[in-house]
N, C-alpha and C positions, 0 to 999 in steps of 0.2 A: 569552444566553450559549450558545455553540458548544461540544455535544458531539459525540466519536465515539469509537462502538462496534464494535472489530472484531470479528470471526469468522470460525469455518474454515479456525484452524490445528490441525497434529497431528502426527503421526509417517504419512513413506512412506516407503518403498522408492526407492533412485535410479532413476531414470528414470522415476517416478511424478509425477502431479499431482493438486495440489490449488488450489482457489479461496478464496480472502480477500475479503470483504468488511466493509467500511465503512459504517456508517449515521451520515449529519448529521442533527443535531437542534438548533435554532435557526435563526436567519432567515437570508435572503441566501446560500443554497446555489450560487448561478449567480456572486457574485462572488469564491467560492474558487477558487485551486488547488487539486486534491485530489494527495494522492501517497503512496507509499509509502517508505517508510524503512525497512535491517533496521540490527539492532546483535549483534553475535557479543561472546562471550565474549573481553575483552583486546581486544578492536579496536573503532576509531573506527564510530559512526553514519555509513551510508550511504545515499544517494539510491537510490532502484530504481526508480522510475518517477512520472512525475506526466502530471497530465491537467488542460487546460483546461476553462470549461465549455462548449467549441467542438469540443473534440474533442482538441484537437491534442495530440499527445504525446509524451515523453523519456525514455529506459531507459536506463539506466544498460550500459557496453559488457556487460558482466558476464551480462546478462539476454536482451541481443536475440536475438531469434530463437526465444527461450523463452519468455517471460512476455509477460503483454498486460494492460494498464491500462484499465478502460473506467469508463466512470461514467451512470447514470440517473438524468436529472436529474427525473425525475418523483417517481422516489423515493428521492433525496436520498442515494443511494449510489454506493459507487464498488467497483470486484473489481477483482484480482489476482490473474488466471487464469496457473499457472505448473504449467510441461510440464518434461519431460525432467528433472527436479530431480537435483541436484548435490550431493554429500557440503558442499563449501562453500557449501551455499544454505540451511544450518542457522540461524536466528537467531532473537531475537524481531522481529518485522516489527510496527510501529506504525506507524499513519493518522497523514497530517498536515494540517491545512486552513490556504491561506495566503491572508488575503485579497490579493486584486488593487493595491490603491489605498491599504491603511493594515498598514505593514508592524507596528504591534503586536498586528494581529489575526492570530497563527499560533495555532494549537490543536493539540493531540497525544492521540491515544487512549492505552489504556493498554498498546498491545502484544499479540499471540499468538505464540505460541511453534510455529514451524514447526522440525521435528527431518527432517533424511534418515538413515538408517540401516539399515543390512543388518542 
């Protein structure tokens, strides 16, 4: 069974950053997608960036240029390193793991609460 553990969210300052990580626990880490999701108060769950375990990667428009997805696959994690933060970049941001090959393997951590605020 596929868990994950976020961490490293909180309260910044706009134009502040902070890093999110993700820890996988259970097998076959290399045939997820790994990605991030936030969900804001009243509004729809959005995509914010995902990562192959090749590399390759998707931001959502919203983020480019700001945030950066990466993942170790040694150690079965993934970060969401986010720069210049945005009064709308406030949500809980929950990990998501999609397997490759069998779409009823999605998993969801339980969320961190990143706040921007003056």
């Amino acid at each position: 069974q596929v868990q994950l553990v976020e961490s490293g969210g909180g309260w910044v300052q706009p134009g502040g950053s902070l890093r999110l990580s993700c820890a996988f626990s259970g097998s076959g880490y290399s045939h997820y997608i790994m990605g991030w999701y936030r969900q804001a108060p009243g509004k729809q769950r959005e995509m914010v960036a995902r990562i192959s375990s090749g590399g390759s990667s998707d931001l959502a428009d919203s983020v480019k240029g700001r945030f950066t997805i990466s993942r170790d696959n040694a150690k079965s994690t993934v970060y969401l390193q986010m720069n210049s933060l945005k009064y709308d970049d406030t949500a809980i941001y929950l990990c998501n793991a999609a397997h490759i090959a069998w779409s009823p393997g999605t998993y969801w951590g339980q969320g961190t609460q990143v706040t921007v605020s003056s």
